[in-house]
Each structure stands twice: as C-alpha cells, then as structure tokens.
N, C-alpha and C positions, 0 to 999 in steps of 0.2 A: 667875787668868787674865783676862787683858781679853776685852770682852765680842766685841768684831770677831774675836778670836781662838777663843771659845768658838763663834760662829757655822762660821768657817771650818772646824773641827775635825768641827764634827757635819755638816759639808755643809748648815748650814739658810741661808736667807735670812728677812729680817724678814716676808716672807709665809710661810713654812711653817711648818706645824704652830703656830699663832701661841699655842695653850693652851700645848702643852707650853713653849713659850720662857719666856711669860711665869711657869710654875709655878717651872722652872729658876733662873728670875733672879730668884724671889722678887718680881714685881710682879706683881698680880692686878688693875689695870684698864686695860682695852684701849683706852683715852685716850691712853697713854703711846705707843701705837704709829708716830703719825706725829713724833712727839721721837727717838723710838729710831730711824726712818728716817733721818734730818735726822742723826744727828751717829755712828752706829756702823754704817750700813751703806746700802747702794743698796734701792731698793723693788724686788720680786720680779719679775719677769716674768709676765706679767699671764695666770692659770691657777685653774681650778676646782677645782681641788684644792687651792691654794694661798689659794683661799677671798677673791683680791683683784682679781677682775673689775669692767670695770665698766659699768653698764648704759644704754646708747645713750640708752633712751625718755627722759630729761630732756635732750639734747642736739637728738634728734628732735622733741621739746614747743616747743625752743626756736628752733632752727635752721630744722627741716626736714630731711626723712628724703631731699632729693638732698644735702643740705651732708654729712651722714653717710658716706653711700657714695664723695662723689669725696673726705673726708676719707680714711677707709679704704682704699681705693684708690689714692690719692696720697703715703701715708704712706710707701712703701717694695715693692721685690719682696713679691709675694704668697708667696712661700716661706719671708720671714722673720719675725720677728715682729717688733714693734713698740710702744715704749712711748706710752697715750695722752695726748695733751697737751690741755687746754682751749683754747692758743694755736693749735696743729695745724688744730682744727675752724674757730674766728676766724679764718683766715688763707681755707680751704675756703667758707665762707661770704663774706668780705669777697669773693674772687673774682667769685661768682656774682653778687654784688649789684653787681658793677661791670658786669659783663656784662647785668645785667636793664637795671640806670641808663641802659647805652650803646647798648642797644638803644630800648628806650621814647623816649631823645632825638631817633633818629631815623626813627622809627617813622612817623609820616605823611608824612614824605619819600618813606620806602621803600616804603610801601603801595601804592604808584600806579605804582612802578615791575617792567617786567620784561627778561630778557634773554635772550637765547641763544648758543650757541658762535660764532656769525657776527657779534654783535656783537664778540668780544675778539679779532678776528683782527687789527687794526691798534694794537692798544695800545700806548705809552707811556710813558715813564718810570717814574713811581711806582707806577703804576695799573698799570701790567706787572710790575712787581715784589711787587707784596702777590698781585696773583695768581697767581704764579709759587711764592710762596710760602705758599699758601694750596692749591694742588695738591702740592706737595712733601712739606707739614706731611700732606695725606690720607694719600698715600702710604705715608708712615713711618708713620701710625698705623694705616689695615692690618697694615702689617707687626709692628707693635709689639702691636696685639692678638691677632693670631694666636698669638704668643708667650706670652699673656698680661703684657705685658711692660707692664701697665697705666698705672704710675706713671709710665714714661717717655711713655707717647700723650699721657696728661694736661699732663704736661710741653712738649710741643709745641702742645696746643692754645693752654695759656696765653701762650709765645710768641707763636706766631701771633695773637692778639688783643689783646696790646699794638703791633703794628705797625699795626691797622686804626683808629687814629686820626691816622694820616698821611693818611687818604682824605677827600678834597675834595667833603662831599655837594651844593655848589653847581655842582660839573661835573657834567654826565648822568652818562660814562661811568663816570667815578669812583665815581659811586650804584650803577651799574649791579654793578661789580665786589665795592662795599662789600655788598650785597646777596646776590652768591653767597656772597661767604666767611665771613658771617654764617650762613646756612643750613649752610653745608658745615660750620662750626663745630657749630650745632645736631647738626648729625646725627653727629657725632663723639660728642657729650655725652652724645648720647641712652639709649645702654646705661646710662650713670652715674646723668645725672641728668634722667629722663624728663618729669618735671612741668612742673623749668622750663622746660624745652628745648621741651614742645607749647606751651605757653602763647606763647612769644617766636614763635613760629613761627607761632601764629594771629596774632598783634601784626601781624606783618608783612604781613597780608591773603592767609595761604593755609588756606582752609577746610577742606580734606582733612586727615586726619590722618598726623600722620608716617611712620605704621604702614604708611600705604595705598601711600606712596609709594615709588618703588628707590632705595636706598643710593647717593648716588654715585659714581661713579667715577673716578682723577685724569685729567684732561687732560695726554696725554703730548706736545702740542704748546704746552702751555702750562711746561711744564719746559725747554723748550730754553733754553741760554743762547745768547743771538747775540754780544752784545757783555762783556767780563767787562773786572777789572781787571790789569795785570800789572806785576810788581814787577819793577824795572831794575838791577841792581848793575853797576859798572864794579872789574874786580879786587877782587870779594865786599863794596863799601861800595855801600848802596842810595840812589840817585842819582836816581830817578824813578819814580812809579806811573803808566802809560801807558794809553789806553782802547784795546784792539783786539779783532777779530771771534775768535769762539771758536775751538779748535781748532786754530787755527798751527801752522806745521809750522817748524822754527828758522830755515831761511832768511826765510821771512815777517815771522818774530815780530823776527828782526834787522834787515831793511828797517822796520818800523815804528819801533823802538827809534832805529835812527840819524837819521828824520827829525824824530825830537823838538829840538828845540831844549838840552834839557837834561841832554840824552844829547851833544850835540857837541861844548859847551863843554868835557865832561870829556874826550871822547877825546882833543880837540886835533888833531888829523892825525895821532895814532898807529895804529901797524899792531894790530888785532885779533890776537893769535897762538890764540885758542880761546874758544868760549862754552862753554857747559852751561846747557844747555833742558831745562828741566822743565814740559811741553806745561802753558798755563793755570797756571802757580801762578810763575813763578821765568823769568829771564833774566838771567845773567851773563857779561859782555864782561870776556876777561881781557885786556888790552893789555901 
C-alpha cells in the first residue's frame, strides 16, 4: 500500500498520532517528518492534539506582539482556521512599518496642526475625496467589527491608507484632512494593535491617551456624494463617462447626456425611441 494511501485509509494526517505513523512505517526518527510532509501528504491543521502547534513568543521576540494580533486577525474569518505562514506575519509587520515610516515622515508637519468639522465644509477635489473616504472606510468598519468580521475592517483600513499618500502636506487643508484620517485610522487599529497606534498618536502631538479619548464617529455629511461619474451607452456601446450631480432622475440625467459634445456626434439627429436609467451607475440611449 502506498503511503498517501495508508494515511487516507486510517484517517491520519502527518500530524497525528506522529509515534504511531512513524512505528507503522517502520521509521523511528522524527527528522523524517517534514520530507514525509513535502512529498506524501499536506501538514495537519494546526491542533494540540495533533501535537503541531506553533508558538507565537519567537515571532512576538521578533516582530512585536501588535504584528501578531493584526497577523491573526487578518489571516481570515475568525470562525475558520487557518494555516500559519512566516510570509503571513512579514507581510503584517511590513504594513505597520510603513504606516510608522509614513507617519514619523510627517510628524512635525502634523504636530502643529489642528482642525474641526467647520473647517471641511468647503472641501475639494482630492482632499474631499480621501475624506469622504476616510468616513466611509469608519463606517464599514463599525459594521464589520460588530460582526466580528475583523479581517475584512483590517482590510479596509489598509485600503484606506494607501490612498492617504495622494494628500498634499504643503496645502493647509490637505494637512488638515491628512491628519484626521491618520487618527481615525489610529483608532480603527487600536483594538489590534494598541502600542503602535498610542505611540503614533502621541507622535502626532496629542498628550492624552487614546483610552481617554471618544471613539469617533463617521461624518454623515462627509459621505454625501454631490458630483459622481456616469457611464453613457448609445444602443448599449459605451460612448462616454460624463461628470454630473448625484442623484438624477432620467430626464436630467438625459439633458446632461445630450449636451455633451460626445454623446451628439453619435446620435446624429436621430430620434431617441428609449433610454434605461439605472439612477448613478448606467445611461443608455437606444436610438
């Protein structure tokens, strides 16, 4: 009997019962064990019983006990299991250290600066957009921790702070915005990864500790979209992406459509006989 075949037959994998395997197959040093992994079978699913756990503290020795937790925590649903990887944690740590890097960078900038909700009421372009998108990402990730839906909040965060290097720290307001969603990011982190997340947080010149301070909350004026993009089809071929105000109701959305310039060459002076308006996302002129 081949040996993947004597495995499958007794229900064992190369982590169980690892005495008995090896008594069975006639090899008595447990050297052989990760060869026997590597070419006859998967390694076990990682169990005490199974006797092939494996212990944090030399990754904690090395890393740090936040790289750990958003490791774990980032690896997958909390319900299922998950095998460990050395790359998994390197990837968990490479994060944070980009995040310390990008912080510290601009760390005396930000020190000096402060804001409040009355400054973002006329924002602009970019600077409206990270933050727009910086309220959004909160959002989801209430939602997503309530759930315990951890790996995906994590998943958003790190989104969200690869967009926050499109922010201009040589414009006030841009500081201004690059500075909440730095914090609002800390404080996302904070259940994860506690240590780094006070330490960046006093970086950035606030004395108080995180702890002392309220949880934020999104700005539901900062989620509105005013202006979006909207996809143009003339008899279902996409002819033009058009900038108009949210919300359009189809007559609207088609008075914008027709005075684009690139929308008229295709109609030519033909008669529209039907659109199909899918509000925000879709406009198609059948002619």
């Amino acid at each position: 009997m081949r040996v993947s075949d004597f495995l499958r037959a007794n229900n064992l994998s190369i982590g169980d019962n690892v005495r008995l395997l090896f008594d069975r197959l006639g090899i008595e040093e447990e050297r052989y064990l990760k060869e026997l992994e590597s070419k006859i079978g998967e390694p076990a699913k990682m169990s005490k019983s199974k006797g092939n756990t494996v212990d944090p503290e030399e990754a904690i020795n090395k890393y740090g006990a936040d790289t750990v937790r958003l490791y774990i925590l980032f690896a997958g649903p909390v319900e299922k299991d998950f095998e460990w990887t050395d790359e998994g944690v390197q990837g968990a740590y490479r994060f944070l250290r980009r995040l310390w890097e990008f912080t510290l960078r601009h760390a005396e900038t930000l020190k000096g600066i402060s804001y409040s909700q009355e400054d973002f009421k006329n924002l602009e372009g970019n600077a409206r957009e990270i933050r727009r998108k910086t309220h959004k990402t909160l959002k989801r990730y209430l939602q997503h921790m309530e759930n315990f839906s951890f790996n995906t909040a994590i998943a958003s965060i790190m989104e969200l702070f690869n967009t926050l290097h499109h922010l201009d720290t040589n414009e006030k307001m841009q500081s201004k915005v690059l500075k909440e969603s730095l914090e609002i990011t800390f404080f996302m982190l904070y259940p994860i990864t506690p240590h780094i997340c006070e330490e960046l947080w006093n970086r950035l010149g606030n004395d108080k500790l995180m702890i002392l301070h309220p949880f934020p909350e999104p700005d539901e004026k900062a989620l509105v979209v005013e202006e979006i993009e909207l996809p143009v089809q003339v008899n279902g071929k996409l002819r033009a992406v058009i900038k108009v105000p949210a919300d359009l109701d189809e007559s609207e959305a088609r008075e914008f459509a027709l005075k684009d310039k690139r929308i008229s060459q295709w109609l030519n002076g033909k008669e529209i006989r039907k659109a199909v308006y899918i509000k925000n996302k879709l406009l198609n002129l059948v002619v």
